[in-house]
N, C-alpha and C positions, 0 to 999 in steps of 0.2 A: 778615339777614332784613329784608323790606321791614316799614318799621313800619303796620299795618292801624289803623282805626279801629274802634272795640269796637262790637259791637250794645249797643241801649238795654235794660236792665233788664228782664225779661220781657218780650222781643222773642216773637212767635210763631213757633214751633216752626216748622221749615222740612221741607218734606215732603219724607220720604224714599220713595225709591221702595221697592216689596216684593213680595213674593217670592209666589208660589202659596201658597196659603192652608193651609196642611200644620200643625197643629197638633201643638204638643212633648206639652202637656198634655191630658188630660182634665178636666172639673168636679170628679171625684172626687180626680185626681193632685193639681189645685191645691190642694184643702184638706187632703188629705196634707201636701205640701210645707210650707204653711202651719202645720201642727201638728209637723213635723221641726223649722221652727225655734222655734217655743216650747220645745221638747226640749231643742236645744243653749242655748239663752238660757238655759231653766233648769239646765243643767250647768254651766253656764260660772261660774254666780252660788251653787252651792252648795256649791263649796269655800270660801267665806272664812266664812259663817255654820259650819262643820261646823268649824274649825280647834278649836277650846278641844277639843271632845271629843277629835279622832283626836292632839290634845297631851298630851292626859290618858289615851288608850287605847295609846300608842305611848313616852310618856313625851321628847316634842322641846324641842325650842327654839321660839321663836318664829322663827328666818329657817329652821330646819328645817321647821317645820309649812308653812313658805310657798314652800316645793317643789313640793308638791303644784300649785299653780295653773300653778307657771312649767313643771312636766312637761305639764302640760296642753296651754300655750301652744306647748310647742317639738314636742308632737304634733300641733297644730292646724299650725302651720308645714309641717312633713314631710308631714300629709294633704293639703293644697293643692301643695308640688309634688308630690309623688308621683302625685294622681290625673291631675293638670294631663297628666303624660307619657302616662295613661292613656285620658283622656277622648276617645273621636271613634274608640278603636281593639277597647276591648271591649266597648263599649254602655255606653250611661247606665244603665239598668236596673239592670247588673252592679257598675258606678259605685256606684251610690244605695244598693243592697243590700247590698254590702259594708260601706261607711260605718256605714248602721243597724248590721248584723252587730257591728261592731268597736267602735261605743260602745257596745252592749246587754252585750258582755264585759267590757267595760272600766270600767264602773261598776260591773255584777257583781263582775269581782273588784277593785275598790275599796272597793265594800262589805264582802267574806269574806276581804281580804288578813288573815293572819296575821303580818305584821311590814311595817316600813315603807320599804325597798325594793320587794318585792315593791307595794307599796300604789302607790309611786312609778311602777314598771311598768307598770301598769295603768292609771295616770291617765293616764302615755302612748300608752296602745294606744287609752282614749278618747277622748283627743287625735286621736289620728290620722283615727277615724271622724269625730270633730268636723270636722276641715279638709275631710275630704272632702264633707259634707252640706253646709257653706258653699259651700266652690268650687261643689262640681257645681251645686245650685242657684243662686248666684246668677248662675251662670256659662251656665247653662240658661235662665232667666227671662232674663238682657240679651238672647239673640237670640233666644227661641222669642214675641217677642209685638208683634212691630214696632211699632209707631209707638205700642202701651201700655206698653213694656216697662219705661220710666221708674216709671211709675204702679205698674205691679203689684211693679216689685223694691221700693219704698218699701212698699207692703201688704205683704209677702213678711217683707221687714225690721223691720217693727213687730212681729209678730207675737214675733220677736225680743224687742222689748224688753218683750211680754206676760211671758215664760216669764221673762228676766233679774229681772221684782218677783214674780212667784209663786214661783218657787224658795228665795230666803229666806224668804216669808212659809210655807212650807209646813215647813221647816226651822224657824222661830220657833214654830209650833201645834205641833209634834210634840216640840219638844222635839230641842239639838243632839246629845245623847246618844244620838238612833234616828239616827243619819243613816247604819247601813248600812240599816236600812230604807227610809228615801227614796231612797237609792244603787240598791237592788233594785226598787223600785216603776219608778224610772227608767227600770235597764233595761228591764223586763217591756214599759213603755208604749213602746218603740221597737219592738216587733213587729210590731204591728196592720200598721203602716204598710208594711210589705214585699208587705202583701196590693192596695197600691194602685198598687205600681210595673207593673201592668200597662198605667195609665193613663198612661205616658211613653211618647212616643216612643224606640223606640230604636234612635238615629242610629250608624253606623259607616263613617264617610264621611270620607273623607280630605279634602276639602275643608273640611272644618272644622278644618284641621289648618292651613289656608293653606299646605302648600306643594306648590305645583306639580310641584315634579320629582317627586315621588311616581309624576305620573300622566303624565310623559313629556312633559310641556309645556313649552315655553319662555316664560316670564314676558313679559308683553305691558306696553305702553304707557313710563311711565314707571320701571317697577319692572326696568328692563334689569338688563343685566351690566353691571361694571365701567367703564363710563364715566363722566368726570366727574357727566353728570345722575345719576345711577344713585348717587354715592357720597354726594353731596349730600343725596340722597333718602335716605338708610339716615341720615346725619346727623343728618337733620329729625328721622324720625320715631323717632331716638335721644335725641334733647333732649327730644321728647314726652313718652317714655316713663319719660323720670328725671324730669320735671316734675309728671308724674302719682303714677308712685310717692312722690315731694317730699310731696304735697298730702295723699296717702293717710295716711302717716306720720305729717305734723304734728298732720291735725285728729283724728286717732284720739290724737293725746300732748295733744290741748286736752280733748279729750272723756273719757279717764282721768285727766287733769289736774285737772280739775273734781270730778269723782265721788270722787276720792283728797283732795283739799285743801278745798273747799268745808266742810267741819263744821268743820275748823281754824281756816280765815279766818274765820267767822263766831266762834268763841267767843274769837277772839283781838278781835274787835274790840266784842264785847260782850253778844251772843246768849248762851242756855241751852243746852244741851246737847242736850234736847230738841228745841227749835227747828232747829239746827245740824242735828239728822239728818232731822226733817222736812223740811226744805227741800231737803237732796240729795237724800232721796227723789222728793219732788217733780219737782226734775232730773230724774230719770230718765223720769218720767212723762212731763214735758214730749216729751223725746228720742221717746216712745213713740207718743203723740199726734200730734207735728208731722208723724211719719213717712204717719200716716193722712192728717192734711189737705192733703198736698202734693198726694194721686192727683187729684183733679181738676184741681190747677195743671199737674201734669207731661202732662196730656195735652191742655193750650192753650197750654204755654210750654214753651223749649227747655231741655234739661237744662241748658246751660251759663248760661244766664239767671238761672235758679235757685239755682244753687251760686252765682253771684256775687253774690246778695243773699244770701242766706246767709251765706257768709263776711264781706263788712259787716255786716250782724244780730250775726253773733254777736261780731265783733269792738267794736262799739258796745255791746252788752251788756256785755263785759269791763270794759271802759272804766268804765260804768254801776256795777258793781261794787263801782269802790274805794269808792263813796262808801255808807256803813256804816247807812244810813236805808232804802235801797232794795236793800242788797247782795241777798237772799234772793229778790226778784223781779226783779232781773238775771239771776242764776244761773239761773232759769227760764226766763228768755228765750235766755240761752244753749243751753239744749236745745232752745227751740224750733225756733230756726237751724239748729242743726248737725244736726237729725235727716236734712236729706234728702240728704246732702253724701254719705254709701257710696253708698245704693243707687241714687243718681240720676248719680254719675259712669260706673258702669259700661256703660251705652248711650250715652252721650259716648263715652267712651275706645272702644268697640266700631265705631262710628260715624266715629271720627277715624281710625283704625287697622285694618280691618278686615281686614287678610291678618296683622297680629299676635295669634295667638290667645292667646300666651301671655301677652299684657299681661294679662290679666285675672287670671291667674297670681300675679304680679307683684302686681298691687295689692294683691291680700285678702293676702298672705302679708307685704306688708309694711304693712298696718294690725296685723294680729298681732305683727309687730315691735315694731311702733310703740306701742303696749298694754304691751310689756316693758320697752321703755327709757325711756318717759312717765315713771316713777315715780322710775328716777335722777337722771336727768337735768335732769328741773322741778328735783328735791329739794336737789339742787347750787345752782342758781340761786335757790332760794328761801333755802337755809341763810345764803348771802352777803348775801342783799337784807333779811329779815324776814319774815315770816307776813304782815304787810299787803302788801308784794308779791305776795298769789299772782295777783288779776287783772288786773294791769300785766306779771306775767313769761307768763301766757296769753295777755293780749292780743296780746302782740309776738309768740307763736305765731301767733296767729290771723291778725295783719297781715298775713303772712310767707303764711297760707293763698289769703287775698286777693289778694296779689301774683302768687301761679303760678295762681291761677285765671284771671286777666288775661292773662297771658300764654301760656296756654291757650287762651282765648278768641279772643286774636291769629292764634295758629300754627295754628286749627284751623280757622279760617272756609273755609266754603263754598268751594269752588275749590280749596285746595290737596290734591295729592293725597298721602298721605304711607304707601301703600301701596307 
């Protein structure tokens, strides 16, 4: 591959051409969609404050009570591909309403499960709605808002990290003892929202599916059959697509990485305990924040610009870290960075790729991965190095994020066609 030279740091955004003006969303849809993901943020964040009780109402272990999250996770998995097959062929609407449907059950019965399989079940069925409400939406917002889309999937995303600090805080006032009440309040508040999927477009187009043979076409320009150009090209945009998912992976294992070890490293190296959980808290906020103040940058600067200061940010911030004066507003900065790096890749990767619908697939399912095996896999590398290793063993994630952003940025410039 010819070696390119990188655009400069907040290069401006390169116009993309667009499409008749045909709106996915309505005003109403958006702040729907908006309050779907406070909903899944807040699910996501109210298993681990609810563990002591359903330990004490079910009589676990502690790696048994902590099923509950990973059943979650490995239904969020299974909703993203499952609707992924789905999406473009029985309506978004039917999409989006289902999803609500199946996590309003599935906290339900995680709230009134009567023993702890059955409890397990049902965290997976609202797993399942969970993947589906990420995908479809974010999957929704990268194409339905051209040349904002950047912008608004970062709003979209924050909104996220609203519901991920209310959920516990609303779990800490009531008390972990009520949490099949919070479970049930949960679900009830995912209903309204089905009353506003009117305001979605709802597409059933095969072309959003990218493939032509569908509709009796024969694939034009570069994206032939079988010939050398043609194999090359499936190559490319095959190293794209492990590069991207690469990236997805890492910075979601920096970004649980953080939130998992940050109160450790701090009280190992001399912080209160208190402190230690203010400050990740704070993280999170930061994550939450940074996601807001991007929207005007994403809509003067090109996604790719972005992430690669980003990923320097946050990586310089690890760095920042070890040193034990300044550790707690490091760590802040580290979410400041990392916040725009989900919702701002996915109109890149849409953009670079665009007859690959599945990519999109692909990423969210493997940042949910990457949320599962974060917590091993650091945990190995930190058990060998020490607890003051934690932000030198994320940093050398975060390098590693910077590296394939770079080389992202290479493979994807302008010109090349990798459709």
């Amino acid at each position: 591959m010819t070696d390119h030279s990188t655009a400069p740091p907040l290069a401006t955004a390169p116009t993309i051409p667009t499409a008749p003006d045909v709106r996915t969303f309505s005003p109403a849809a958006v702040v729907a969609s908006c309050a779907g993901f406070v909903l899944i943020g807040a699910l996501q964040a109210l298993y681990g404050p609810a563990v002591p009780a359903f330990r004490d109402t079910f009589h676990l272990s502690p790696a048994a009570a902590g099923l509950g999250l990973s059943a979650h996770f490995v239904g969020g998995v299974a909703g993203v591909l499952l609707f992924d097959r789905l999406l473009g062929r029985i309506g978004n609407r039917v999409i989006l309403g289902a999803s609500y449907l199946l996590m309003a059950v599935g906290a339900a019965g995680f709230a009134l499960a009567p023993n702890w399989p059955l409890a397990l079940a049902t965290a997976l069925l609202a797993g399942l709605g969970f993947g589906g409400i990420d995908y479809g939406l974010n999957q929704l917002f990268a194409t339905g808002f051209g040349h904002r889309s950047a912008a608004m999937l970062n709003v979209l995303n924050a909104h996220f990290g609203i519901g991920a600090i209310l959920g516990p805080a609303v779990v800490g006032a009531v008390g972990a003892d009520r949490y099949p009440a919070v479970f049930l309040a949960f679900a009830a508040a995912n209903l309204p929202l089905l009353l506003c999927l009117r305001g979605v477009r709802d597409v059933r187009d095969v072309r959003d599916r990218g493939d032509v043979r569908d509709r009796g076409e024969r694939p034009t320009g570069h994206s032939g059959t079988g010939g050398a150009a043609g194999s090359a090209l499936r190559r490319s945009l095959g190293s794209v697509l492990a590069v991207f998912v690469t990236l997805y992976v890492l910075h979601v294992g920096v970004e649980a990485g953080v939130g998992g070890w940050e109160p450790t490293h701090l009280e190992t190296v001399g912080y209160g305990a208190g402190i230690a959980a203010t400050a990740t808290s704070g993280y999170w906020l930061m994550m939450t924040v940074g996601r807001f103040l991007v929207v005007p940058i994403a809509l003067r600067h090109s996604a790719e610009s972005i992430i690669a200061v980003s990923c320097a940010g946050m990586t310089a911030c690890l760095a920042l870290a070890a040193v034990p004066g300044i550790a707690p507003y490091a760590y802040a900065g580290v979410g400041l960075f990392i916040a725009p790096i989900f919702p701002t890749g996915l109109p890149w990767l849409h953009r670079a790729a665009p007859r690959a619908r599945r990519a999109g697939a692909l990423v969210i399912a493997a940042s949910m991965v990457g949320g599962v095996v974060a917590g091993p896999a650091l945990g190995a590398g930190i058990d060998s190095l020490g607890v003051r290793s934690v932000p030198l063993v994320l940093g050398a994630v975060s390098a590693l994020c910077l590296a394939a952003t770079l080389w992202l940025v290479r493979a994807t410039r302008p010109g090349r066609d990798l459709r």
